[in-house]
ROTOR-199832 format. One record per residue (C-alpha): residue number from 0; x, y, z. Coordinates in nm, 4 decimals. Each point is the difference from the previous one (the first is absolute). Example, Ala and Ser with C-alpha at 12.3 -4.5 7.8 and 13.67 -1.06 7.14 Angstrom:
REM residues 2
NODE   i       px       py       pz
NODE   0   1.2300  -0.4500   0.7800
NODE   1   0.1370   0.3440  -0.0660
//
This chain:
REM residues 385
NODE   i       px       py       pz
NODE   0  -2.2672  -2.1640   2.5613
NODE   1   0.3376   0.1058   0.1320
NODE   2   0.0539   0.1813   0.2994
NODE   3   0.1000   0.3656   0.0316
NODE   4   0.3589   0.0164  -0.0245
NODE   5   0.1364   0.0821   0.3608
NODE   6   0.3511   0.2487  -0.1950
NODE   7  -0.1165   0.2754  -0.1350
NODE   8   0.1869   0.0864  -0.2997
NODE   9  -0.1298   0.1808  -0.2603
NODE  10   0.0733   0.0090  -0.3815
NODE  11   0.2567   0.2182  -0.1625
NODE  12  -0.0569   0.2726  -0.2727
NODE  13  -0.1001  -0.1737  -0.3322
NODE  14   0.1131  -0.3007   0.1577
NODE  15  -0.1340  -0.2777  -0.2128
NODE  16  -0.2271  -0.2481   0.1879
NODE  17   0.1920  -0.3136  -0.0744
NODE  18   0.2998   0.1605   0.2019
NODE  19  -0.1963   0.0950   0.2812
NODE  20  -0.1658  -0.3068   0.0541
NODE  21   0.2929  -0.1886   0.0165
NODE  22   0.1616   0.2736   0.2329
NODE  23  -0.3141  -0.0873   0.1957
NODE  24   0.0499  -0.3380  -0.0238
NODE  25   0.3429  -0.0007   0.1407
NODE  26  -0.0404   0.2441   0.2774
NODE  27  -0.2833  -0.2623   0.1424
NODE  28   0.1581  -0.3466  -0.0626
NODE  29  -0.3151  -0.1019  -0.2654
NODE  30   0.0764  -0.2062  -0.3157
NODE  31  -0.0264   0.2837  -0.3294
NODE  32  -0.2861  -0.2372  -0.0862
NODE  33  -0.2228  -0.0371   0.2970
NODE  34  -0.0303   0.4098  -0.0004
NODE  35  -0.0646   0.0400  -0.3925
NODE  36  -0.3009  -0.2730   0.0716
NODE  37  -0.1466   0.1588   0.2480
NODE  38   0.0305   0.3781  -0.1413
NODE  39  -0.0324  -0.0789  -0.4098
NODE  40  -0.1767  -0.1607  -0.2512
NODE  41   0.0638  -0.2025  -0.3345
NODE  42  -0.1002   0.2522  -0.3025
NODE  43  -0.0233  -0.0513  -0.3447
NODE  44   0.1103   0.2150  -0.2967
NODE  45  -0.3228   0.1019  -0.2063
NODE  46   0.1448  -0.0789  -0.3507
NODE  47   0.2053  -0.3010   0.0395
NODE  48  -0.1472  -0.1859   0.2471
NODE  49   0.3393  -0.0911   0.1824
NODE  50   0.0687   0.0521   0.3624
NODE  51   0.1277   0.3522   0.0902
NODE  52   0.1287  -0.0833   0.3317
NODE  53  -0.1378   0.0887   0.3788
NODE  54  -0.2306   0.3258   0.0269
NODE  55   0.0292   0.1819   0.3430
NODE  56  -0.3070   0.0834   0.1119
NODE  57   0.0413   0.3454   0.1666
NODE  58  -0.2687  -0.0875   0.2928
NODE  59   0.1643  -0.3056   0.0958
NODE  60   0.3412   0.1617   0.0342
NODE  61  -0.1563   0.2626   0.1904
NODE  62  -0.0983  -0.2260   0.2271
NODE  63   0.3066  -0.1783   0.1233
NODE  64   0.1894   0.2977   0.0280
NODE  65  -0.2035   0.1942   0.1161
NODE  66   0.0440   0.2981  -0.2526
NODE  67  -0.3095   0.1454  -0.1787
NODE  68  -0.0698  -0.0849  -0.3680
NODE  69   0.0763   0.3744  -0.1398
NODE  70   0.3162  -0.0023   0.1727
NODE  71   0.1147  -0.2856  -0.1523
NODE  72  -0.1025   0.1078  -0.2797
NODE  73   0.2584   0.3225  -0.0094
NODE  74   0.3070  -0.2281   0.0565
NODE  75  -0.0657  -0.2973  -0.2032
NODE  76  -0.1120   0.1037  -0.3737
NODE  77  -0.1631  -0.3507  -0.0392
NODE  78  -0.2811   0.0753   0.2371
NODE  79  -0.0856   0.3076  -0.1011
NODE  80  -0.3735   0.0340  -0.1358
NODE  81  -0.0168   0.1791  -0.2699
NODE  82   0.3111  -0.1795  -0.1258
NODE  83   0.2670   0.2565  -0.0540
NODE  84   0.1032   0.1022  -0.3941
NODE  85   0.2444  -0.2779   0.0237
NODE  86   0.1575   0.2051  -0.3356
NODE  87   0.1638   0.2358   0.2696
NODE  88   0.1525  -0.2736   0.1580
NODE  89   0.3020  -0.2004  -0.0229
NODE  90  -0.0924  -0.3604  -0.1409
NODE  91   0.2990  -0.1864   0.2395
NODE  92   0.0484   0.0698   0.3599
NODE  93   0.3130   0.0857   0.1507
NODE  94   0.1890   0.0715   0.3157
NODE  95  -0.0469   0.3445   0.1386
NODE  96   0.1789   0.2289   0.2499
NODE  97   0.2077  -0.1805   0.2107
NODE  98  -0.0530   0.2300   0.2856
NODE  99  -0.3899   0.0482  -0.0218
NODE 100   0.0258  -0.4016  -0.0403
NODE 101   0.1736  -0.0332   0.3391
NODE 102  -0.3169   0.0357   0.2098
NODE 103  -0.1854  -0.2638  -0.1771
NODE 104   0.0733  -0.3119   0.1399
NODE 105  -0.0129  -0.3816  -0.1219
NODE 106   0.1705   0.0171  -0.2725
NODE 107   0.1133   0.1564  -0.3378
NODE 108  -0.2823   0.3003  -0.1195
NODE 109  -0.0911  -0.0205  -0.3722
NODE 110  -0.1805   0.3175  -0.1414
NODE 111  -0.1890   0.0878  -0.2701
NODE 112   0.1294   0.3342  -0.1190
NODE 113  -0.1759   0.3127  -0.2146
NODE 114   0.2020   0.0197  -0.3058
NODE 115   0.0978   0.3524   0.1673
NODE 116   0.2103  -0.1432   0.2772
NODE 117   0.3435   0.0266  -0.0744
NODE 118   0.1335   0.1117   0.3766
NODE 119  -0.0873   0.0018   0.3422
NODE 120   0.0687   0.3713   0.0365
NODE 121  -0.0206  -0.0640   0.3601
NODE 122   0.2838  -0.2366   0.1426
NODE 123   0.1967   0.0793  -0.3837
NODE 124  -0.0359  -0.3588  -0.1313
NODE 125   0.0231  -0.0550  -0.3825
NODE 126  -0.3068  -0.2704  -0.0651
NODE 127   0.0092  -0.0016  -0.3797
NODE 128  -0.2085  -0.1953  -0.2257
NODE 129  -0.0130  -0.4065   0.0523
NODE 130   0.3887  -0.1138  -0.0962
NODE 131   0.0980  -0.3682   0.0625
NODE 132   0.1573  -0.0385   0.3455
NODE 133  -0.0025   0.3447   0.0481
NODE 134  -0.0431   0.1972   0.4032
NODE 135  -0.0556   0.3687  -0.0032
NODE 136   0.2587   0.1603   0.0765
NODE 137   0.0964   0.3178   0.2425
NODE 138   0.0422   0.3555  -0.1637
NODE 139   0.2988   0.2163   0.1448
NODE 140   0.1498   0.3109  -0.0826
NODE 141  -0.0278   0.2191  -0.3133
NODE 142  -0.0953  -0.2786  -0.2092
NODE 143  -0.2640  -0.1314   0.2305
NODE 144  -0.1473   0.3930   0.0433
NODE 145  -0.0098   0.0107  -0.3933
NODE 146  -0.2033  -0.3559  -0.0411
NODE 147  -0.2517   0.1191   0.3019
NODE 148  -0.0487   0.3466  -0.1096
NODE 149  -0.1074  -0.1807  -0.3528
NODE 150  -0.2541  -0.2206   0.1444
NODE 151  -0.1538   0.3105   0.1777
NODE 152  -0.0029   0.1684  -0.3584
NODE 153  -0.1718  -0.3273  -0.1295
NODE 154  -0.2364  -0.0088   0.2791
NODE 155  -0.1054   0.3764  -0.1079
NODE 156  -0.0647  -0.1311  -0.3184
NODE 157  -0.1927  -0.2815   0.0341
NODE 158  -0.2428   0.2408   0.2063
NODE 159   0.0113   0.2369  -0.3170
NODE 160  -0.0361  -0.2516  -0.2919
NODE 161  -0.1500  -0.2990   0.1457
NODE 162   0.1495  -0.3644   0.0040
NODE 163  -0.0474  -0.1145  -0.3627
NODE 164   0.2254   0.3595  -0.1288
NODE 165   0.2438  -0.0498   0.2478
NODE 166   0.0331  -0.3546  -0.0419
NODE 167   0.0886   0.0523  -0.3592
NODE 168   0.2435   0.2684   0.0140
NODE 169   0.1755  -0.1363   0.2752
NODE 170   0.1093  -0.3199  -0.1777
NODE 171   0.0051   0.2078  -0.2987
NODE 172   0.2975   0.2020   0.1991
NODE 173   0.1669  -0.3164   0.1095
NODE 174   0.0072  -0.1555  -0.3976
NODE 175   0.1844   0.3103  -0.1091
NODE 176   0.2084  -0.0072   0.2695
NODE 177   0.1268  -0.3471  -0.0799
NODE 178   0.0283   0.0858  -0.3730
NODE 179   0.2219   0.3201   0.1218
NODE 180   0.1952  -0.2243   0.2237
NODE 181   0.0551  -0.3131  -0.2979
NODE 182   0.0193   0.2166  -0.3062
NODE 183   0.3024   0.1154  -0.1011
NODE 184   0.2285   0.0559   0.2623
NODE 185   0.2230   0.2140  -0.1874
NODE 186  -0.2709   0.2313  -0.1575
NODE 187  -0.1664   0.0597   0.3537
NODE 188   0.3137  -0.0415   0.2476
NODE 189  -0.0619   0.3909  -0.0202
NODE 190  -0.3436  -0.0097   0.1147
NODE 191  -0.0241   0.1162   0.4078
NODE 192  -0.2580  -0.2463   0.0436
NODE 193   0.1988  -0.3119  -0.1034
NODE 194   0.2812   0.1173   0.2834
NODE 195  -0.2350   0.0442   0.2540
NODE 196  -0.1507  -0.3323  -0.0597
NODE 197   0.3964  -0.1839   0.0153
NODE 198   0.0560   0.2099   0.3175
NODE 199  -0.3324  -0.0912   0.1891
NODE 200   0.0837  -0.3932  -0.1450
NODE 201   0.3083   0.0319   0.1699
NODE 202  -0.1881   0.0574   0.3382
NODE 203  -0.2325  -0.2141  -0.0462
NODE 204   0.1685  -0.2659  -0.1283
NODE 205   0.3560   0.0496   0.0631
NODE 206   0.2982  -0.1632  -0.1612
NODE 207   0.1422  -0.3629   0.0474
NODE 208  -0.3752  -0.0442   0.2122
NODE 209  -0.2029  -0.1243  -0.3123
NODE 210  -0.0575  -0.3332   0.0981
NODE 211  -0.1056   0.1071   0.3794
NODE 212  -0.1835   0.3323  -0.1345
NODE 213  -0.1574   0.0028  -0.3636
NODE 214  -0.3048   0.0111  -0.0682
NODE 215  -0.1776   0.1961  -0.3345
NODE 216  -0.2147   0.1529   0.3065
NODE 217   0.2646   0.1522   0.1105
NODE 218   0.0953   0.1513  -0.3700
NODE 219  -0.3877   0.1111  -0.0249
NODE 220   0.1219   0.1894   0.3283
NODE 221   0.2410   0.1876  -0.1993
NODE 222  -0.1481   0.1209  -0.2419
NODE 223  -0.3636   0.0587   0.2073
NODE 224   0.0812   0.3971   0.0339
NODE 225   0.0266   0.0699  -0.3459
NODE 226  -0.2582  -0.2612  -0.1543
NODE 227  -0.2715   0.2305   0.1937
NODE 228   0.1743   0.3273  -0.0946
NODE 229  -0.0950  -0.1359  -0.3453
NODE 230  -0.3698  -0.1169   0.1071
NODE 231  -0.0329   0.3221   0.1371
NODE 232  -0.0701   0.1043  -0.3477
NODE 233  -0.1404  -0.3107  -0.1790
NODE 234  -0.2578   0.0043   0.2104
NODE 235  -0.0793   0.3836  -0.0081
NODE 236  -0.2658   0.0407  -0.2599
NODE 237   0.1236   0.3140  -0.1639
NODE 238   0.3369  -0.1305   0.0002
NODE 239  -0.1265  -0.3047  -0.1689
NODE 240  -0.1345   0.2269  -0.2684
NODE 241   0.3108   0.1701  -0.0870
NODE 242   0.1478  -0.3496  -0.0395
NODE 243  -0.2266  -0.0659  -0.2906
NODE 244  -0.0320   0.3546  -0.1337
NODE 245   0.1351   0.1730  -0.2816
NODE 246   0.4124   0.0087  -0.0222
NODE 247   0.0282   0.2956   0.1707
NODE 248  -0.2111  -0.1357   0.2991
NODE 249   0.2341  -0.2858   0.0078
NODE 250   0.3361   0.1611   0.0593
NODE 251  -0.1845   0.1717   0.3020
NODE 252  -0.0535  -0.3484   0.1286
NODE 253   0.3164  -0.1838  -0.1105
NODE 254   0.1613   0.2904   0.1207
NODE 255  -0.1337  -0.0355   0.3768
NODE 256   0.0127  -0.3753   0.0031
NODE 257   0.3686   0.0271  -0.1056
NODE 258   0.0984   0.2613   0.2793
NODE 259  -0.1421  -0.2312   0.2595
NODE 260   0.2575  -0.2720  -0.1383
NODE 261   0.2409   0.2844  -0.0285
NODE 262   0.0375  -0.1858  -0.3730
NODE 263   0.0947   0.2901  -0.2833
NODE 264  -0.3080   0.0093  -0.1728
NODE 265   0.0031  -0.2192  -0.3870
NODE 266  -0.1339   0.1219  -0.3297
NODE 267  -0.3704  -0.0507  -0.0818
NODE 268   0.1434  -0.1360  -0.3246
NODE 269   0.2162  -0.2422   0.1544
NODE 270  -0.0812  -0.3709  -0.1134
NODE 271   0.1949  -0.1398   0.2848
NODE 272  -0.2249  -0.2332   0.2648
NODE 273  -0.0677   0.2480   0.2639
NODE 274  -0.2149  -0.1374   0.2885
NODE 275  -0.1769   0.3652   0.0784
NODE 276  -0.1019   0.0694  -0.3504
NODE 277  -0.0874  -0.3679  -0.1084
NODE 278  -0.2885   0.0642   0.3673
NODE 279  -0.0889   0.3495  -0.1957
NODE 280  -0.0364  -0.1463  -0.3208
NODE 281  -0.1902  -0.3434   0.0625
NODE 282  -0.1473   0.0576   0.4065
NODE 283  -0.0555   0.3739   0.0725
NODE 284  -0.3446   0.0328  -0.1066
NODE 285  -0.1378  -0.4047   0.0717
NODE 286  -0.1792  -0.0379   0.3546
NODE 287   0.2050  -0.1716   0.2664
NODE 288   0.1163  -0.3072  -0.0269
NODE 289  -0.1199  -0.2759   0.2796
NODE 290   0.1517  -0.2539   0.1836
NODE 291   0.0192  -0.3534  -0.2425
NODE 292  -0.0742  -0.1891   0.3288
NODE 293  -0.2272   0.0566   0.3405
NODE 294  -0.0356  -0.1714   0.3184
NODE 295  -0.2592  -0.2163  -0.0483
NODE 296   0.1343  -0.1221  -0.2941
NODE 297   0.3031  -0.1462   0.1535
NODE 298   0.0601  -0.3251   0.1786
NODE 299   0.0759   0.1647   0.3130
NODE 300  -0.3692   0.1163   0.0546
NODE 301  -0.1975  -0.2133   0.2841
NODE 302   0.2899  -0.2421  -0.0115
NODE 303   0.0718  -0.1357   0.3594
NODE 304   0.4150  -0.0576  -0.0700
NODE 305   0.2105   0.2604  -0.0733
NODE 306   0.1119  -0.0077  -0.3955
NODE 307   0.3414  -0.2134  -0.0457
NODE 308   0.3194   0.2426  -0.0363
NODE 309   0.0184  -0.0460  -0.4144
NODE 310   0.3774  -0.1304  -0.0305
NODE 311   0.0230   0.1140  -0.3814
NODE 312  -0.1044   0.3728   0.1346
NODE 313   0.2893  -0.0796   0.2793
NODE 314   0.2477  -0.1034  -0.2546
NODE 315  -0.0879   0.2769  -0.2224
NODE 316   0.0854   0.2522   0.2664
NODE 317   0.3336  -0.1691   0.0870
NODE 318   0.1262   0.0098  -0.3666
NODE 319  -0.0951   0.3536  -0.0520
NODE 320   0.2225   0.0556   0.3849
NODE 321   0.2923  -0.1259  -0.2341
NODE 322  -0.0622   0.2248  -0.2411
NODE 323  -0.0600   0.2955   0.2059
NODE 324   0.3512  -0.0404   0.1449
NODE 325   0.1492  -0.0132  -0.2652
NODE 326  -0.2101   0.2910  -0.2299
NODE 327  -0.1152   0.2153   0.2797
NODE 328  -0.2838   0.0660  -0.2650
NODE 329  -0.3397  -0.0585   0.1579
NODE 330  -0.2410   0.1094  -0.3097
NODE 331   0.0201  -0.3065  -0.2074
NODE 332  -0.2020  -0.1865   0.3373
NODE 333  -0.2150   0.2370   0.1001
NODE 334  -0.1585  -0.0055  -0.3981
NODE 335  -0.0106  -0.3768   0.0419
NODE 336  -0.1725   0.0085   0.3334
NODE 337  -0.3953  -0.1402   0.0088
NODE 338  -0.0497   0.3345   0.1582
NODE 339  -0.0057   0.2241  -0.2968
NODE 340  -0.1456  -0.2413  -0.1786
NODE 341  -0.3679   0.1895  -0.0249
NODE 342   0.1891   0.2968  -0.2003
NODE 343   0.2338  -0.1727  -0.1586
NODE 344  -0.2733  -0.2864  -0.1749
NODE 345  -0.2653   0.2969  -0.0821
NODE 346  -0.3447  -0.0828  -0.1108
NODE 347   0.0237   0.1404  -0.3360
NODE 348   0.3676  -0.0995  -0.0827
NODE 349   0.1270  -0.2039  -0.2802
NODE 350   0.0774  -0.3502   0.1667
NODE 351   0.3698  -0.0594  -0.0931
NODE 352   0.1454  -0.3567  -0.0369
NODE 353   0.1977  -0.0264   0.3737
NODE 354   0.0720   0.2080   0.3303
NODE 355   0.3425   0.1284  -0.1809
NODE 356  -0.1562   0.1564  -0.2568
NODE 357  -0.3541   0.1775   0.1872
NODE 358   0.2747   0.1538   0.1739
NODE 359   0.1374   0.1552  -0.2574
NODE 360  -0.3014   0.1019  -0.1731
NODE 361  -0.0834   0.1676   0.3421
NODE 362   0.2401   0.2366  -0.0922
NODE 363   0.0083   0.0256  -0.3440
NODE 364  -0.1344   0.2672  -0.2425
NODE 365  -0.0981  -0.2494  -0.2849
NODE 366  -0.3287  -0.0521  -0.0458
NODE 367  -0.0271  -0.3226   0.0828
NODE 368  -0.3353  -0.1698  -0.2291
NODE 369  -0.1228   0.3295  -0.0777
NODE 370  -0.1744   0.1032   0.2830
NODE 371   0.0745   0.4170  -0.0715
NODE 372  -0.1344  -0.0607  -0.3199
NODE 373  -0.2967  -0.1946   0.0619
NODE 374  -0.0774   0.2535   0.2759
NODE 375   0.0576   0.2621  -0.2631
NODE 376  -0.2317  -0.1698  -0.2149
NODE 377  -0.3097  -0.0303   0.2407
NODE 378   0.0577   0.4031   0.1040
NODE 379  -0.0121   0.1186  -0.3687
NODE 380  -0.2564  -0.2801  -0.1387
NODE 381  -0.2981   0.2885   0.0533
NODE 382   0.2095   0.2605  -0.1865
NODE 383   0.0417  -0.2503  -0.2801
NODE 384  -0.3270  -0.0295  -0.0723
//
């Protein structure tokens, strides 16, 4: 059995434990390998049969540094016991705070965030969901203050409507956000939302820097205020309701969701795609749609290496820097972006032939294989009889 470990340095906040012991590792002069033997051991997955990687044993890890098991346990996920609802979590670490990172030594901190955590409210630092070569970034001025002040307002909600709710309506906020910001530019050039979003882009990601600055992070940054203006309603029960009430009850909600855009509100007879109304139509009254991937069900769980930087993810980002410079559009990535991928891919959704075309139908009014009428169908089948 190993030794105590004479530095004590303890683990970050959600740091994942692959990152820490290699921090560890480093800070002592031991070979990655001679510390995962000593604190883990080889598991198997139930159904398959095939190796799952190293398990951490919490004890033995308490041990050689000294820390107890429950304490542990609160900065490193892995080890806690229960196991945390891993459907709250992000299912890819990711750098956090530079600043809160600082104090860690040994090495580059990977974390395991909530799906919640957006911001580090307190040094101002723009974290983001997982984006290919992507560091957070720091928050100044107004546009910083606007970003922050929304992650407080999405920390109030999560408290109110619980992770699954919020979860949905956030990246329910972001989709129609990227439609707004990729649907026709002429139509919505008069919508407040769309110049808020080009002047915050130009902050974040100012001109003639794409190739140093881009990242669709940074674009999810943009639009982040309004997206949970928006889930400030979709995940309000009542408001939910008067989404998929009668027409009158509607126009009370198109009407609100529209002033938050400041977007002149359209006709309820309008047969143009319209990203709000297609989410009243087809979404408003189904439960919340979950993440399409978890932790555990990734590579990256009880592997010893960190995962490879994916070069097609790295040359994705650098062709859509190109095209940001040139557009200065950023809704056409953030709709393509794995991120919104659990609302944009629903559960009950007709599967359409490619990406290019889901994305439209995310938008659309068409009843795409017949799902209002089959609904429709099941509601009045009693009556029928």
């Amino acid at each position: 059995m190993l030794a105590r470990l004479p530095i004590p340095a303890g683990p970050a906040r959600h740091e994942i434990v692959q990152s820490y012991l290699t921090r560890l590792a480093v800070l002592h002069g031991l070979p990655a390998r001679e510390l995962w033997e000593h604190v883990a051991t080889t598991n198997t997955a139930h159904q398959t049969g095939r190796a799952r990687g190293r398990v951490v044993l919490a004890e033995r890890l308490a041990f050689v540094t000294g820390r107890q098991v429950e304490h542990l346990g609160l900065a490193l996920p892995e080890l806690r016991d229960p196991a945390p609802d891993w459907a709250a979590w992000r299912h890819q670490s990711q750098p956090g705070c530079g600043r809160c990172d600082a104090r860690h030594d040994g090495g580059p901190v990977l974390r395991l965030l909530p799906h919640h955590h957006y911001v580090c409210t307190r040094h101002r630092y723009w974290i983001g969901p997982p984006d290919a070569g992507q560091q957070p970034t720091p928050l100044h001025d107004r546009v910083g203050d606007q970003i922050v002040a929304a992650q407080h307002r999405h920390n109030r909600m999560l408290a109110r409507y619980g992770s699954a709710a919020v979860f949905d309506a956030v990246l329910t906020g972001f989709l129609i956000c990227g439609h707004f910001w990729t649907r026709w530019p002429q139509r919505d050039r008069a919508t407040e939302a769309v110049r808020r979003w080009e002047q915050r882009a130009r902050w974040l990601i100012p001109p003639g820097t794409e190739p140093i600055t881009y990242s669709t992070s940074l674009l999810f940054a943009a639009v982040y205020p309004e997206a949970v203006s928006l889930a400030e309603l979709t995940a309000h029960p009542t408001w939910r309701q008067l989404a998929h009430g009668d027409t009158a009850e509607q126009r009370v909600f198109l009407t609100e969701a529209c002033r938050r855009l400041g977007r002149a509100v359209p006709d309820l007879e309008d047969d143009r795609a319209d990203a709000i109304r297609h989410w009243m139509i087809f979404d408003s009254h189904r439960p919340p749609s979950r993440p399409d991937k978890t932790f555990p069900e990734t590579r990256e769980y009880r592997a010893t290496r960190p995962a490879n930087p994916n070069s097609a993810s790295r040359e994705r980002t650098e062709r859509e820097a190109r095209w940001f410079a040139v557009k200065r559009c950023g809704g056409s990535s953030i709709v393509h972006h794995r991120h919104v991928r659990p609302v944009l891919v629903r559960e009950w959704a007709t599967e359409m032939a490619d990406m290019t075309a889901t994305i439209s139908a995310s938008a659309s009014l068409h009843d795409y294989g017949g799902i209002r009428t089959q609904e429709y169908a099941r509601q009045h089948a009693p009556n029928a009889k």
